[in-house]
C-alpha positions as CSV (number, residue, x, y, z in Angstrom):
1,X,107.1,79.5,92.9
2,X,110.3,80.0,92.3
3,X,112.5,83.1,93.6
4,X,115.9,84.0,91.9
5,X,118.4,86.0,94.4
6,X,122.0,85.4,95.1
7,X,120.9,81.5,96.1
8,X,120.4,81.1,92.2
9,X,117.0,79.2,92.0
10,X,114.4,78.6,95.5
11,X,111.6,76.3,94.1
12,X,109.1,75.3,96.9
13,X,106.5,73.1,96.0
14,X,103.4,72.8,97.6
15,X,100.3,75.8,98.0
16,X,103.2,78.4,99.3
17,X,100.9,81.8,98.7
18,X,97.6,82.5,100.1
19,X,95.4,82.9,96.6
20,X,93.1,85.2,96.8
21,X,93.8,87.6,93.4
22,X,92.1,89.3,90.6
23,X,90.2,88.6,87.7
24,X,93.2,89.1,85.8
25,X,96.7,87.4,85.7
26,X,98.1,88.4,88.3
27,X,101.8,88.3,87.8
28,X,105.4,87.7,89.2
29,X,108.5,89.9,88.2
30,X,112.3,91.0,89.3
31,X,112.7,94.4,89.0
32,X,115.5,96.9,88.5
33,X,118.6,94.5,89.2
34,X,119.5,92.4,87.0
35,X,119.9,88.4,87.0
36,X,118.1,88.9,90.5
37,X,121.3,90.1,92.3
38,X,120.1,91.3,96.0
39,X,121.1,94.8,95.5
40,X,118.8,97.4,97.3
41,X,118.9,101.3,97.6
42,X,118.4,103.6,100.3
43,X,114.6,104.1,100.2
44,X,113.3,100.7,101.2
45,X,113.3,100.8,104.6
46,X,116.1,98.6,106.4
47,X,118.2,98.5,103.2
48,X,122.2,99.1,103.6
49,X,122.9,102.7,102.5
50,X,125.0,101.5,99.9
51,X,124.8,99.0,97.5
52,X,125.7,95.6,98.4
53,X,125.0,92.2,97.3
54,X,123.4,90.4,100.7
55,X,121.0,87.6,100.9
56,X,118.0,89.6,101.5
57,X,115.0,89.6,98.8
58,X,112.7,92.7,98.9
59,X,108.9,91.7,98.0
60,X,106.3,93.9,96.9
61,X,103.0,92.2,97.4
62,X,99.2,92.1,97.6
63,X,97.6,92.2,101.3
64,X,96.4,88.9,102.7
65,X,98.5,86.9,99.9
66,X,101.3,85.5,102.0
67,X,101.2,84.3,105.5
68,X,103.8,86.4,108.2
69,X,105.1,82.6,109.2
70,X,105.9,81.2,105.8
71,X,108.3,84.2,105.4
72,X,109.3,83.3,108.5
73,X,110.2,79.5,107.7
74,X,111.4,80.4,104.4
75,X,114.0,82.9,106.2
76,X,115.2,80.2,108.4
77,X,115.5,77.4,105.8
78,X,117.5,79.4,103.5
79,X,118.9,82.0,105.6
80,X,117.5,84.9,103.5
81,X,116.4,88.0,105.0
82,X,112.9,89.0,103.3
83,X,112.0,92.7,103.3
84,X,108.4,92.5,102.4
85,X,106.1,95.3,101.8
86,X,102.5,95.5,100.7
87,X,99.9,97.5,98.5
88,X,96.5,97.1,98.3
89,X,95.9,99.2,94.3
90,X,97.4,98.3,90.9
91,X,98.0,102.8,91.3
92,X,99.6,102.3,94.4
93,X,102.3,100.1,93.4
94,X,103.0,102.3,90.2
95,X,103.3,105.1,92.2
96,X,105.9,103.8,94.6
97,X,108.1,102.6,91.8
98,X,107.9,105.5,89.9
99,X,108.9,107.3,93.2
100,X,112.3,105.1,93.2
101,X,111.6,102.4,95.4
102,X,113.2,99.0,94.4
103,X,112.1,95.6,94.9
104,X,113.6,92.4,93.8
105,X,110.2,90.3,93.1
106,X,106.6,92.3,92.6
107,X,103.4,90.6,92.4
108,X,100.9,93.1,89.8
109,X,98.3,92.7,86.9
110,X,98.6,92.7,83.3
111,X,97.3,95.9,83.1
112,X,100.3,97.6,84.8
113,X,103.0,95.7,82.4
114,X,102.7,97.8,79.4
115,X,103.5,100.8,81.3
116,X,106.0,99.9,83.2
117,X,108.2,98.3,80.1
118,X,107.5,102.0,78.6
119,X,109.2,103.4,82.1
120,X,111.5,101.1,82.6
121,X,110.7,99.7,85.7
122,X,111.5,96.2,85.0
123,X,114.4,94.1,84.1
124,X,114.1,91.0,81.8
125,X,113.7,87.6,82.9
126,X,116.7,85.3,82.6
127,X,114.6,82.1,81.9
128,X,117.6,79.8,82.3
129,X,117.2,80.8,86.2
130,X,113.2,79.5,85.9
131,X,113.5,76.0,84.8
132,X,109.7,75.3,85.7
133,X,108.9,77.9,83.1
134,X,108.4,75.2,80.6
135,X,105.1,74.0,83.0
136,X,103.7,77.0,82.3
137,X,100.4,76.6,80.5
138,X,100.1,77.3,76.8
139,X,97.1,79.8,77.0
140,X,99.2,82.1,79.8
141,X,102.5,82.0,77.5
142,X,103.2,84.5,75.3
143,X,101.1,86.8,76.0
144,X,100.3,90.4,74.3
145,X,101.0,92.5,77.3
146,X,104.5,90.9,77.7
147,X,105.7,88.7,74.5
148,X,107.2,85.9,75.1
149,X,107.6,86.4,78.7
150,X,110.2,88.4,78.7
151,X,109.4,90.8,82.4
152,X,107.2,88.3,84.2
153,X,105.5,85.1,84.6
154,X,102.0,84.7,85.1
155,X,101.1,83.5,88.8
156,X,97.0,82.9,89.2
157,X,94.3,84.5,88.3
158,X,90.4,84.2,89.7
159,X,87.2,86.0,90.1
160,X,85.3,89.4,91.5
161,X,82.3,88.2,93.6
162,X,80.1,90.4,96.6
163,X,81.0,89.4,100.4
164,X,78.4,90.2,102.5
165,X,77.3,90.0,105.9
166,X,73.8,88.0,106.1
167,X,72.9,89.0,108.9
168,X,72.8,92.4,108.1
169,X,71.4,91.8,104.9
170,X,68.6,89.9,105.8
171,X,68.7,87.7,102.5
172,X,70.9,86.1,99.6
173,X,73.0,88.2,97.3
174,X,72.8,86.9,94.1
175,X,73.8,89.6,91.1
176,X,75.9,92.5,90.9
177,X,73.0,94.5,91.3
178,X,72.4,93.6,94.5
179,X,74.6,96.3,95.7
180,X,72.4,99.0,94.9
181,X,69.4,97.8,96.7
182,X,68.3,101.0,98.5
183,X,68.1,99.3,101.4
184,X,72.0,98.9,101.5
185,X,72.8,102.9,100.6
186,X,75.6,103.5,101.9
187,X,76.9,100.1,103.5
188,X,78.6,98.8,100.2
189,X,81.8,99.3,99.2
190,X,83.2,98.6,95.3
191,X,86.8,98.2,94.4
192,X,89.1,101.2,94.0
193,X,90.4,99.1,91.1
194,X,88.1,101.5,88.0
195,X,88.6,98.4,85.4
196,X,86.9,95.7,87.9
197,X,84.2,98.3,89.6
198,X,83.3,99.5,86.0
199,X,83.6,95.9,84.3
200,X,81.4,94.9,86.9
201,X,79.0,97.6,86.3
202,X,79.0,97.4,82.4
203,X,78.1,93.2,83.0
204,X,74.9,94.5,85.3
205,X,74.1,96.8,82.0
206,X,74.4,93.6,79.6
207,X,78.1,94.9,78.4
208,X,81.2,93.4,77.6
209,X,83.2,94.0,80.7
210,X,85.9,94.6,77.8
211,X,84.3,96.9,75.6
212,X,85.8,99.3,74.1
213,X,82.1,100.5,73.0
214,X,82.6,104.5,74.3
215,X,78.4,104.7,74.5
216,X,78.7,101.3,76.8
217,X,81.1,102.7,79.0
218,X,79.5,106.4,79.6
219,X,76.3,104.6,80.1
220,X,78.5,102.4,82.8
221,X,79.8,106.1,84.4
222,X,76.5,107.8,84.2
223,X,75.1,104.7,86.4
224,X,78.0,105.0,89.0
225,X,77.5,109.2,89.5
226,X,73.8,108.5,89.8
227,X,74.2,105.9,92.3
228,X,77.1,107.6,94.7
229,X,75.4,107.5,97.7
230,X,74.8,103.8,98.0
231,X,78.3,103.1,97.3
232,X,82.1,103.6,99.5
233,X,85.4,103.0,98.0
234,X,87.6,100.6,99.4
235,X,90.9,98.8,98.6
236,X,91.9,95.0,98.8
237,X,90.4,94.8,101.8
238,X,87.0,94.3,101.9
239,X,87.4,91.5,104.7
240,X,88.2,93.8,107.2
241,X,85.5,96.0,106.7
242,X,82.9,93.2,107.0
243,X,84.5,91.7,110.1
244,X,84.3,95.2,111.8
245,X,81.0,95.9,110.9
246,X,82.1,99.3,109.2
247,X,79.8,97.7,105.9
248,X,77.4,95.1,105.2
249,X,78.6,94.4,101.6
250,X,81.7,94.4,99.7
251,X,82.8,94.1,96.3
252,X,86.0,91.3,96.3
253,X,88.8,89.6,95.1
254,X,88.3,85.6,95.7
């Protein structure tokens, strides 16, 4: 990982971030202030009222991604304050930014990067402050949704699977649909996240999850409106709602 603030370049080396993220790239940017300069406005909570440049580094993140103590160790070994904020929807995070909040590093999908270049939400990378870039493998640089890197740098990517509580199941869950076993109605809860849940559902239909096929993906919604009572919506935090018993199978990020 490396962070860019006042300190110039932070590299920690090591498994630093909990991974458990998206199908997609998930990805790693500075936002608003340039060259990663710790200035901060008034609406993130705790920031000076002015600008300033301070050692603090504002993070917008993904629930469950970093543990509370490693923010902890890594503000005592380099005596930065860490404001650290999270989000649990690809739309939640867009709508906070569009609202004026500023962060210094953002952790978001591919999906989001075209708009927010359009927006202006980002400020480019200045690679000479990322000197690991160059380990960066050829397949994730480059790519369409940000040429040549400019905004971001890819971070991990993984898989959608079902969590499920076996016990209340009574048996293995082995396919997607699984989650519409009648005996389930109402105890399984899909993704808020419309291009996973509906990728997930055109795979179950023998589709592309990436079709663009517009008979594909109506036959994808027509399944999800006739199936509304077996399902619940939730956000990244499908976990918590198996561990409290409030549903016996979830749709989640690995």
């Amino acid at each position: 990982l490396i962070i860019i603030g006042d300190i110039n370049v932070v590299q920690i080396s090591g498994c630093v971030f909990m991974i458990t993220r998206k199908s997609m790239i998930c990805l790693i940017m500075l936002l608003i202030l340039a060259n990663g300069c710790d200035q901060h406005s008034t609406q993130l909570t705790g920031i000076p009222t002015v600008f300033t440049l301070t050692r603090q580094l504002a993070i917008y993140n993904w629930g469950t991604y970093i543990a509370p103590e490693l923010l902890t160790l890594f503000s005592e070994r380099y005596g930065i304050t860490i404001i650290y904020d999270e989000f649990d929807s690809d739309e939640q995070l867009l709508t906070e930014l569009r609202a004026g909040m500023i962060y210094d590093l953002i952790v978001t999908t591919d999906m989001l990067m075209p708009v927010m270049r359009r927006e202006g939400l980002l400020t480019r990378l200045n690679h000479a402050n990322i000197p690991n870039i160059i380990n960066l493998a050829p397949e994730f640089a480059n790519p369409t949704y940000d040429p040549q890197n400019r905004y971001s740098v890819p971070y991990q990517w993984g898989t959608i699977g079902i969590g499920y509580n076996i016990t209340r199941t009574g048996r293995e869950l082995t396919s997607w649909r699984d989650l519409f076993d009648p005996a389930f109605r109402g105890r399984v809860g899909i993704l808020d996240d419309y291009s996973v849940s509906v990728g997930a559902i055109l795979m179950m239909l023998g589709h592309s999850p990436n079709t663009t096929n517009v008979v594909h993906i109506e036959e994808a919604r027509e399944f999800l409106l006739a199936h509304t009572d077996q399902l619940v919506i939730i956000g990244d935090i499908g976990q918590d709602y198996l561990q409290n018993g409030d549903l016996d199978v979830v749709m989640e990020f690995n």
